[in-house]
C-alpha positions as CSV (number, residue, x, y, z in Angstrom):
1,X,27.2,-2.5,1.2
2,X,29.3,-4.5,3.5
3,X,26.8,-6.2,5.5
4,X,25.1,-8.0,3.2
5,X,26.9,-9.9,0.3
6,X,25.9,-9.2,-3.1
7,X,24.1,-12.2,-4.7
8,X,23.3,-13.9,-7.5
9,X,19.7,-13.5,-9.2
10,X,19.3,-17.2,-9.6
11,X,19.4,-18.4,-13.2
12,X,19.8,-14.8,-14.6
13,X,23.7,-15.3,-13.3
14,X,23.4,-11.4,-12.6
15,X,25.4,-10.1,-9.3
16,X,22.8,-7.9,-7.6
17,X,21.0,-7.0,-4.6
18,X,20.8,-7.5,-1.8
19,X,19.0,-4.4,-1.9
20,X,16.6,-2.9,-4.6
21,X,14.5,-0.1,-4.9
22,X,11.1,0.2,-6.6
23,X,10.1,3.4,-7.9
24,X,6.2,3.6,-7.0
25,X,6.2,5.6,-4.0
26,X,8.2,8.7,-5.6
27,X,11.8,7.7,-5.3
28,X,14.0,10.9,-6.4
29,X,16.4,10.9,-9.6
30,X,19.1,12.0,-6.4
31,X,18.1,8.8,-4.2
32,X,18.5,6.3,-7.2
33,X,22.3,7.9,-7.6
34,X,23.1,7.4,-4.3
35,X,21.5,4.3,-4.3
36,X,23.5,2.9,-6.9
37,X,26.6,4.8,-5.5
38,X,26.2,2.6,-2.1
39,X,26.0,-0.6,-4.1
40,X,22.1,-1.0,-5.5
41,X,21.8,-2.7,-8.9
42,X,18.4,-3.8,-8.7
43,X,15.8,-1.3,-10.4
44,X,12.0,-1.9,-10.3
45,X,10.5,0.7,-12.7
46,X,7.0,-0.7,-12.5
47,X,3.3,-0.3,-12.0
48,X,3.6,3.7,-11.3
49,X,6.7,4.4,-13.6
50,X,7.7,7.9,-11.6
51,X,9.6,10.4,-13.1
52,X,12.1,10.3,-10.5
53,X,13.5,7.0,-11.3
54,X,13.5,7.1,-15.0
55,X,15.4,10.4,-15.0
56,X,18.0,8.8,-12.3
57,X,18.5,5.5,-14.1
58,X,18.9,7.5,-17.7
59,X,21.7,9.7,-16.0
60,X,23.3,6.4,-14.7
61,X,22.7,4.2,-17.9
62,X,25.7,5.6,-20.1
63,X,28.5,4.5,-18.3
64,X,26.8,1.8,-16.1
65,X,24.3,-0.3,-18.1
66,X,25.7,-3.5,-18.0
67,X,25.6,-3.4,-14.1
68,X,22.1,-2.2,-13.8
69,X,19.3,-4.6,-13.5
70,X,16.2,-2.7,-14.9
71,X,12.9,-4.4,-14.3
72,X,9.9,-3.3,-15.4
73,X,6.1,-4.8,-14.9
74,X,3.8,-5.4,-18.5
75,X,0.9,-3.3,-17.4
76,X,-1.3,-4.4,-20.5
77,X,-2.0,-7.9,-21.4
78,X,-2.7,-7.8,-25.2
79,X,0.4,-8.2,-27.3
80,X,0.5,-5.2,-29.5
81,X,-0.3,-3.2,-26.0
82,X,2.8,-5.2,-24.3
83,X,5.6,-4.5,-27.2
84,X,4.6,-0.8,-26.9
85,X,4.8,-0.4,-23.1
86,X,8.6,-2.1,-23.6
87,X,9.3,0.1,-26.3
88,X,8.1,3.3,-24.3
89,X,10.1,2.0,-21.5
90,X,13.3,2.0,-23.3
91,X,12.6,5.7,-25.1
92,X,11.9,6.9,-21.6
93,X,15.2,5.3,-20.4
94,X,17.0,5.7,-23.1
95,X,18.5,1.8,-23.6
96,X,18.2,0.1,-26.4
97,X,17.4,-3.0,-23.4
98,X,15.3,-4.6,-20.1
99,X,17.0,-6.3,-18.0
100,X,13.1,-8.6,-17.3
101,X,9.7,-7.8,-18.2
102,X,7.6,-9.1,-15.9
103,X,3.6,-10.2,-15.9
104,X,1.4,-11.0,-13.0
105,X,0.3,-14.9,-13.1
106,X,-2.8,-15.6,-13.5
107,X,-4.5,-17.7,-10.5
108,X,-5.9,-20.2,-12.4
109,X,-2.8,-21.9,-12.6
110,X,-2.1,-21.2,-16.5
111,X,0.9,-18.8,-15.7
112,X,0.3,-16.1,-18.4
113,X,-1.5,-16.5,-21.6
114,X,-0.2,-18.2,-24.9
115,X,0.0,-14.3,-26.5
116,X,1.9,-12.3,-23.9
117,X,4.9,-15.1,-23.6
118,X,4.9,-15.1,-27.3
119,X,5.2,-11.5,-27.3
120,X,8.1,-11.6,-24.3
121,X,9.9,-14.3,-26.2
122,X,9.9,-12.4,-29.3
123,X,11.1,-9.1,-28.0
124,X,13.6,-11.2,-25.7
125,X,14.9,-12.3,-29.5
126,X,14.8,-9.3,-30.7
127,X,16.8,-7.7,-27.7
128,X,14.7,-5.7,-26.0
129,X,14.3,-7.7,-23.4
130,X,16.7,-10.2,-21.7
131,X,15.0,-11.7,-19.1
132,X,10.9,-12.4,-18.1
133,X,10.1,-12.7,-14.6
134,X,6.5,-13.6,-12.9
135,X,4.9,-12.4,-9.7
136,X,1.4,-13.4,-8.1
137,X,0.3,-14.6,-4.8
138,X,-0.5,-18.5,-5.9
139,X,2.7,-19.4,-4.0
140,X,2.5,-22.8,-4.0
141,X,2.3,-22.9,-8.2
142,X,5.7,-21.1,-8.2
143,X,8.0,-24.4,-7.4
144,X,5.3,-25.6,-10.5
145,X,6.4,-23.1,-12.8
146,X,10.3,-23.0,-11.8
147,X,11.3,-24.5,-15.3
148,X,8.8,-22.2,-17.1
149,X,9.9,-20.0,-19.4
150,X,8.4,-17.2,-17.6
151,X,10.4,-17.7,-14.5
152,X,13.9,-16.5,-14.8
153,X,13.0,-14.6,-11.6
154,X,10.0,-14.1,-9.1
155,X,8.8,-11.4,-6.8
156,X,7.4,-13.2,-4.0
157,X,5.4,-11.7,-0.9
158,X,7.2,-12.3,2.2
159,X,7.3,-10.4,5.6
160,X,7.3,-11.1,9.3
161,X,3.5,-11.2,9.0
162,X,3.0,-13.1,6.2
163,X,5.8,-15.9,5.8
164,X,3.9,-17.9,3.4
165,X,6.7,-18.1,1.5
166,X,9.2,-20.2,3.7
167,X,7.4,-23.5,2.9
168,X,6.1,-22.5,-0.1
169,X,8.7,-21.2,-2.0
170,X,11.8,-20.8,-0.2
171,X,12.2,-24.5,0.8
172,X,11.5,-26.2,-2.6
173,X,13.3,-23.4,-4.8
174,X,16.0,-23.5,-2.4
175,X,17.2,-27.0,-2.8
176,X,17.6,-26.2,-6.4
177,X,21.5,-25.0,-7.2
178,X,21.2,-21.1,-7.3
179,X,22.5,-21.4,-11.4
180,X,19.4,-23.7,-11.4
181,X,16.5,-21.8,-10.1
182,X,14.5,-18.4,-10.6
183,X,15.9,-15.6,-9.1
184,X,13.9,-14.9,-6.0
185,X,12.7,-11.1,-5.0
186,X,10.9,-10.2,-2.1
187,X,8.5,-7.0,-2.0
188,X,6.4,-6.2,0.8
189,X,8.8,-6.3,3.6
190,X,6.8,-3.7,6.2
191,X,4.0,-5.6,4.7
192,X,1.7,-2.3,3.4
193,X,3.5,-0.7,6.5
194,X,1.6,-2.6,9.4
195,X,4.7,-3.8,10.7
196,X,6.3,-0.3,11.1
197,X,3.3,1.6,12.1
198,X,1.7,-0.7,14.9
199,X,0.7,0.6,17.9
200,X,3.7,0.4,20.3
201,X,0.6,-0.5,23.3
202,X,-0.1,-3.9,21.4
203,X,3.8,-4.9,20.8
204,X,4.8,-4.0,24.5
205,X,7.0,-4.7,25.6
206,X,8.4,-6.0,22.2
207,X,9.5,-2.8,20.2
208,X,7.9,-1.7,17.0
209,X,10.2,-2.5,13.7
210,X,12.0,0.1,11.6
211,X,11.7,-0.8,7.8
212,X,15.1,-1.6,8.5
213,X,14.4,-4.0,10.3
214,X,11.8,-5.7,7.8
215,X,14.7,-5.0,5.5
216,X,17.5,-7.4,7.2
217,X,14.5,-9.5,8.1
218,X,14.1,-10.7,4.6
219,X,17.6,-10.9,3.5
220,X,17.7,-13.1,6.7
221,X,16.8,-15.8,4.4
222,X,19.6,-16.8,1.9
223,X,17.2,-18.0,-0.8
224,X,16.1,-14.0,-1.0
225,X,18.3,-12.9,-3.7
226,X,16.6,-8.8,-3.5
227,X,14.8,-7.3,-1.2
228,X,12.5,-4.2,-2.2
229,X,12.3,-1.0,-0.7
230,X,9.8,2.0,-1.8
231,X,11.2,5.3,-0.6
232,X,8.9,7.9,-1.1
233,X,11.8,10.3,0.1
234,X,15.8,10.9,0.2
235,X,16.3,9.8,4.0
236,X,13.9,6.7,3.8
237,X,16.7,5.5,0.6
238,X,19.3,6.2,3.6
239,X,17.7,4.6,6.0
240,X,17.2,1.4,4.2
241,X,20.8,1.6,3.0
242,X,22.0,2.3,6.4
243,X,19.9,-0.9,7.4
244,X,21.2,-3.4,5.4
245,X,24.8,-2.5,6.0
246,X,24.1,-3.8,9.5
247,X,23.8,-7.6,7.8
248,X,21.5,-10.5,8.5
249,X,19.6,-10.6,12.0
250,X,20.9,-12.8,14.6
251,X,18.6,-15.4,16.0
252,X,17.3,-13.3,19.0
253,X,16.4,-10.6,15.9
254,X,14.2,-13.1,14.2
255,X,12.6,-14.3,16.9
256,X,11.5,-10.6,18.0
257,X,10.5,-10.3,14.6
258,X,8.4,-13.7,14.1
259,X,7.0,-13.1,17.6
260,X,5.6,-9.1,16.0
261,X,4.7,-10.7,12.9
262,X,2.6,-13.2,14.7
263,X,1.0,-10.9,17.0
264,X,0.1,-8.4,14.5
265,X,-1.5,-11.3,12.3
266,X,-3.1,-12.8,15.2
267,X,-5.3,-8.9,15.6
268,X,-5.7,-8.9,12.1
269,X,-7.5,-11.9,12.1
270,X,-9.4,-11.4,15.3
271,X,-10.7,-7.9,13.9
């Protein structure tokens, strides 16, 4: 992909993105090929583990594990529940590794519970894992938890409509030397698909995005190490391929896109 470096996942030193592709919306074994052909490294195999993924990534994993990132989420949050989700993973993949297991953090500012980062630690000693990685929508705890070890990497919520995460997380995190900080990820880039399915008589005479768009939108921030995508087909992986290859958004882009973002927010809240 030459329009967007590759870059660093924060602490994890790993060369990835900028692109990655989650598997929850049907992604085909084919798509994840090609998507690793055209430069993808990043892997989230998470709260729907589809079939299409795993049976991609375990073609790709003999001869190109050590550049694939493979994250996957800990559905369960009792220990002996968590070890046997990782384990399943990897007899599913057919790697004797995770790249990061990752948990959602709680809200009341704990991060996750005493027993499930025993359990990651262990299994991260034991090799199964390498790396844990947290996610939640408590943004403002994330520059809190930073030096937690829970937080080699974050996904983080963050779209034209919802930029939380600029002040919140971007700003603070991004002061920090990249060898220094978690790795950031952003999901939700068409934000649940409002931004790319809006009704073309509200935006008038502004255009409606692509997911492209929202693509190249995120990755518009250098703190964003990843941005996700979700094909649920072969040309919507192209597409967001195609995108990114474009590069970041010049400043007339992200206005367009700030000025949608606000718009669109603006109805929500006034319905």
């Amino acid at each position: 992909m030459s329009g967007f470096a590759p870059r660093v996942l924060g602490r994890t030193g790993r060369l990835v993105g900028p692109l990655g592709v989650g598997a929850s919306y049907g992604v085909s074994d084919r798509a994840v090929e090609e998507a690793f052909e055209r430069g993808v490294r990043y892997f989230y195999w998470a709260w729907a583990r589809r079939k299409g993924m795993a049976t991609g990534l375990a073609r790709l994993i003999p001869a190109h594990r050590e550049e694939l990132f493979i994250t996957v989420t800990s559905l369960v949050p009792t220990a002996p529940m968590i070890r046997y989700s990782v384990e399943r993973a990897l007899r599913a993949l057919g790697t004797d590794y995770l790249d990061a297991l990752q948990f959602y953090l709680y809200s009341d500012g704990k991060g996750i519970g005493a027993g499930q980062l025993e359990t990651a630690l262990t299994l991260r000693e034991e090799g199964k894992i390498r790396f844990i990685a947290g996610t939640g929508h408590q943004r403002p705890r994330f520059e809190r938890f930073a030096d937690a070890p829970f937080a080699d990497l974050f996904h983080v919520r963050y779209n034209a409509i919802h930029r939380g995460a600029e002040a919140e997380v971007f700003d603070p995190l991004g002061r920090r030397h990249r060898a220094d900080r978690p790795g950031l990820v952003a999901f939700t880039a068409t934000s649940w698909r409002q931004l790319i399915e809006a009704d073309p008589k509200r935006l008038s005479p502004d255009p409606v995005p692509t997911a492209g768009d929202c693509y190249r939108f995120a990755l518009s921030r250098p703190e964003v190490d990843v941005c996700l995508t979700g094909p649920s087909s072969d040309e919507q992986m192209r597409h967001a391929l195609d995108a990114v290859e474009k590069g970041p958004m010049n400043d007339d882009e992200l206005v367009w896109m700030r000025r949608v973002g606000d718009r669109l927010k603006g109805e929500k809240q006034s319905g």
